[in-house]
N, C-alpha and C positions, 0 to 999 in steps of 0.2 A: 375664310372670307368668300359671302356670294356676290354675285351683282344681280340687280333686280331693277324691271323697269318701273321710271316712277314719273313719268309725264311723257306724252307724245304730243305729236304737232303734224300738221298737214297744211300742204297748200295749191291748190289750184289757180290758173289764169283765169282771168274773166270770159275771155274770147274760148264759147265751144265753137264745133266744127260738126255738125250732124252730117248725117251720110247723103242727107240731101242737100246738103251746101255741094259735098264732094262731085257728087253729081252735078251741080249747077256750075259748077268749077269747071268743067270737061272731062272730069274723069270716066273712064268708060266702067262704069258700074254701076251698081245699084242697090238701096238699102236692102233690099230684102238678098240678094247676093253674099253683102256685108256680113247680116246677121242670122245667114242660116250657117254660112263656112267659119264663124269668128265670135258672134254674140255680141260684136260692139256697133250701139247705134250714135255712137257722138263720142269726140275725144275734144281735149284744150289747150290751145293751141298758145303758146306765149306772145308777146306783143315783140316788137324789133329789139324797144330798147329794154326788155329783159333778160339778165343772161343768168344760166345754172345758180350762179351764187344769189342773186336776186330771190330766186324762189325758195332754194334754202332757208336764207335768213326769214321768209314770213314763217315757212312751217319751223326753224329753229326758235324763234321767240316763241309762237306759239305751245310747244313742247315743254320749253324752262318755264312758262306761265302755270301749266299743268302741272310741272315737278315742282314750283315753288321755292326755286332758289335763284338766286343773286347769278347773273352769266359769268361772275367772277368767279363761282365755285366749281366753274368747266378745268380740267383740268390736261382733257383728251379729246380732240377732236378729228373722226374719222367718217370723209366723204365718199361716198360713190359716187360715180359718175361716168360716161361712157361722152359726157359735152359738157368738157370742161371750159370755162370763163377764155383761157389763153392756156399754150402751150405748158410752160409756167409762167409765175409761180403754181402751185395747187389751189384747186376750188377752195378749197378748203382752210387753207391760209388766208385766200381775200373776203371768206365768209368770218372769220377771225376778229379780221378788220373791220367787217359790219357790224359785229357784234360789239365792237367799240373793248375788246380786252387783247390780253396779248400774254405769252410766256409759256403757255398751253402747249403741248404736242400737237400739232396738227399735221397730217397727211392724207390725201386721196389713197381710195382701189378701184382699181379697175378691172372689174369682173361682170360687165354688162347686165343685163339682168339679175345674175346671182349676186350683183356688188353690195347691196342692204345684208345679206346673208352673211358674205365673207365678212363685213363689215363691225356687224355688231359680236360674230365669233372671236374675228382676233380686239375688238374691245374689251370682252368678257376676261379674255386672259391677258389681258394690261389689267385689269381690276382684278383679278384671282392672285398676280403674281403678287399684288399689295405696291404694285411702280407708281399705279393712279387709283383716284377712287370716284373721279366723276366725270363720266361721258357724256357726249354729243355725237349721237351717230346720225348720219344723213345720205338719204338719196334724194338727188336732185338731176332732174332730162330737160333740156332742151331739143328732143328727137326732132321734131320737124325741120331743124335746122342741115338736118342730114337725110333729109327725103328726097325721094325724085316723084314730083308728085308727077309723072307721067306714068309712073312703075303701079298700076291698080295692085298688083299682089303685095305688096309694102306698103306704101301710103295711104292704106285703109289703116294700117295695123297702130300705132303709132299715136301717142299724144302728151303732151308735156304737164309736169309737175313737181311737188317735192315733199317729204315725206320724213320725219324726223323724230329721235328718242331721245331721253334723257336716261342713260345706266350707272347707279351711282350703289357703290358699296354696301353690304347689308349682310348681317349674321343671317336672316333665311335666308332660302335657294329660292333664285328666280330660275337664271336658263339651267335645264336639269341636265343636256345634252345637245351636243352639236355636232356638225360633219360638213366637210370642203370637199371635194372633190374635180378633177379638170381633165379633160384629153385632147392636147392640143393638134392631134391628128384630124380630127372631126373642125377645124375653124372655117374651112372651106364651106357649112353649109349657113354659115350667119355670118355673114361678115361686113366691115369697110372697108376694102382692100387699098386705103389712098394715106397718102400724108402730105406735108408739103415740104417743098426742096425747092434752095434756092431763089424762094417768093414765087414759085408756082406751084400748084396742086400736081400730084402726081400720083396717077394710080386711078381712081374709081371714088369722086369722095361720099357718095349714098349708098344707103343699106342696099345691098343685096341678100338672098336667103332662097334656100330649095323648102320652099314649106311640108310637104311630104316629110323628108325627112327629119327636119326639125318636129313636126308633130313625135314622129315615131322613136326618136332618142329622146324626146321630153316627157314622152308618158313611162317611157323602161324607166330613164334614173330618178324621176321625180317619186316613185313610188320605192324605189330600193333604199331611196336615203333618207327616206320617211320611217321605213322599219329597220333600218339602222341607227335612226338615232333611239327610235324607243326600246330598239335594243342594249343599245348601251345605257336607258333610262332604267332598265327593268320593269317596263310597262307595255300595255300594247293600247290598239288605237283607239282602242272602247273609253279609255280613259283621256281619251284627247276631245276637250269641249267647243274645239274652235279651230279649222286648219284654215290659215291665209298664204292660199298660193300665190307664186307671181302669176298678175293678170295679163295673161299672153294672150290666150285663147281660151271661150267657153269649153270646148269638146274637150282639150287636154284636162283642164281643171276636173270635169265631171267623170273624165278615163281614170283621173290619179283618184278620185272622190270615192269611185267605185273598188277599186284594186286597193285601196284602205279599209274597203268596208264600211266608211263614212256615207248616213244620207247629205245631200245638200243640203239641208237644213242643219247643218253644223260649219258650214263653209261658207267664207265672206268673198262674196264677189262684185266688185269695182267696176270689171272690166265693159260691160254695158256703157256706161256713164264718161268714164278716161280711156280708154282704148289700152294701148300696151307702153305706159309710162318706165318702162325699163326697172332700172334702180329703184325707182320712187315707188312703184308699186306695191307691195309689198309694205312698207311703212303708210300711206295713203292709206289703203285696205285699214289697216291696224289700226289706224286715229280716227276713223269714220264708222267703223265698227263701236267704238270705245265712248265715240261722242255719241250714239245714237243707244246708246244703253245696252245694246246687245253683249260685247265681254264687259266684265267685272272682276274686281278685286278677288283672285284665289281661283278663278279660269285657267285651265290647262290649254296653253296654243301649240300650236304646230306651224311654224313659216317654212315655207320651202320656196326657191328658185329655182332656175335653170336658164342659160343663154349662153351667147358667142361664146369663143374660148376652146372648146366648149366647158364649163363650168356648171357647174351644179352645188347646193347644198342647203341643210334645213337646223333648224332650231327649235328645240324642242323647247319652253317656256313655263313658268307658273307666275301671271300676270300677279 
C-alpha cells in the first residue's frame, strides 16, 4: 500500500501588506532593504476575526474539491501549526467541526516551519500501516499574531496563510522517500520564548531569531536531507522535476537550489508574494504551482523545511 497525493487546496487573506505599507507603518526600513536581504515584497496579513482554523478550512475545502471526494471519506486529520486557534482543544479538531464531520483521527504538530513536512510524513505511515486510508494534511499561520512589529529584523519576514493536501491510499507510490530530523540544542536561535501562566503572559510572547545563524544552519540541513532522501529513493537530483522549499528566504532557497545542482527554473518560489508563512508554506507553494499548470500528473517533487525546534526534513514525491 502507497499513499499519493490527489487534490491540494490553498488559501490566502485578502488584506496584503507590501513593504511600502511597512514603511508607511513606522517601520524603520525599506523595500529595497527588504528585498535585497530576504526577496519578499508583500505578505498577507489576516483580518481580527480570523483565526488558523479559519484559513485552514478555505484551503481544506478547496483540496477535497481537487481530490473529489465527500469530507466524510477523511479519515485522518493532521494540522501544523505553530498559532493555534486556543491552547486546546487542537486546530485541528475545531477545523473537524468546520468541516461539519466527526470520528476521524485528528491531531496537531508542531514543528514550526518543518510542521507541513513532519506532517504529511507521519500521515503517509498511518496510510502505509493500512490504520487509515484518507488524509487531510494541513498547514495553517496566523504569524502576525506573534510579531513585534517594532522588531524590522522579524516583522519584515512573516505573513499569514493555509495550505492543504488530500493523501488517500493507492497501489502506485506516490511519496518515494522521507526524513525528520531536530536538535533541540539549536532552539535558542528561532524562537517564542513566552506562554501564559496564571492569565498573564510570561516570558517574551513574539518571534525572536539570530538571522545569521538561521541562514547558516538552514542552508547545511536543508541540503543534507535533500540527498538523503534521494538516497534512500535510489535517485539523484537530476531526476527531481520540481523542489518546493519552505519560503523563508530567497538566498537560502537559491544556496540549497545550487548545492543540489538544481537551476531555479526547476524551483517554486512564493516567497516574493507571502513572505515566510511558516507551516503553510510549503503546501501554498505546491497548490499555486499546480493551479498555474507548471507540476503535473507524474512530476517528481522534492518539499523540504526547516525552522525553530530546530527541525528540519523533506519529502521526496511522485505527484
Amino acid at each position: 500500500m502507497h499513499a499519493r497525493i490527489t487534490g491540494t487546496g490553498s488559501y490566502l487573506p485578502t488584506t496584503a501588506l507590501t513593504n511600502y505599507d511597512l514603511v508607511a507603518r513606522g517601520v524603520q526600513t525599506s523595500d529595497e532593504w527588504i528585498v535585497e536581504r530576504t526577496g519578499i515584497r508583500s505578505r498577507h496579513i489576516a483580518d481580527d476575526s480570523q483565526k488558523a482554523s479559519d484559513l485552514a478550512l478555505a484551503a481544506s475545502l478547496r483540496a477535497i474539491a481537487a481530490a473529489e471526494i465527500p469530507a466524510e471519506k477523511i479519515d485522518l486529520i493532521i494540522l501544523a501549526t505553530s498559532t493555534p486557534d486556543y491552547i486546546f482543544p487542537s486546530t485541528a479538531c475545531l477545523l473537524q467541526s468546520k468541516l461539519g464531520v466527526s470520528g476521524a483521527t485528528a491531531f496537531d504538530v508542531q514543528a514550526v516551519c518543518s510542521g507541513f513536512v513532519y506532517a504529511l510524513t507521519i500521515a503517509e505511515k498511518f496510510i502505509r500501516s493500512g490504520s487509515h486510508r484518507c488524509a487531510l494534511v494541513v498547514g495553517t499561520e496566523v504569524f502576525s499574531r506573534i510579531l513585534d512589529w517594532n522588531d524590522r529584523g522579524t516583522c519584515v519576514l512573516f505573513g499569514d496563510g493555509a495550505g492543504a493536501i488530500i493523501l488517500e491510499a493507492s497501489e502506485e507510490p506516490g511519496i518515494l522517500a522521507s526524513a525528520m530530523h531536530a536538535d533541540g540544542s539549536q532552539h535558542g536561535i528561532l524562537e517564542v520564548p513566552g506562554n501564559v501562566s496564571g492569565g498573564k503572559v510570561v516570558g517574551h510572547p513574539f518571534v525572536k531569531m539570530d538571522g545569521p545563524a538561521v541562514f547558516k544552519f538552514a542552508v547545511k540541513v536543508l541540503a543534507e536531507v535533500a540527498q538523503e532522501v534521494l538516497q534512500k529513493a535510489g535517485m539523484d537530483s537530476a531526476a527531481v522535476d520540481w523542489l518546493i522549499p519552505h519560503q523563508a528566504n530567497i538566498r537560502i532557497i537559491q544556496s540549497t537550489a545550487k548545492k543540489l545542482g538544481l537551476p531555479m527554473e526547476k524551483v517554486v518560489t512564493t516567497v516574493d508574494r507571502h513572505g515566510n508563512t511558516s507551516a503553510a508554506s510549503i503546501p501554498l507553494a505546491l497548490d499555486i504551482a499546480v493551479m498555474d499548470g507548471r507540476i503535473k500528473r507524474g512530476d517528481t517533487l522534492m518539499l523540504e523545511g526547516v525552522g525553530g525546534g530546530f527541525t528540519w526534513g523533506a519529502v521526496l514525491l511522485k505527484f
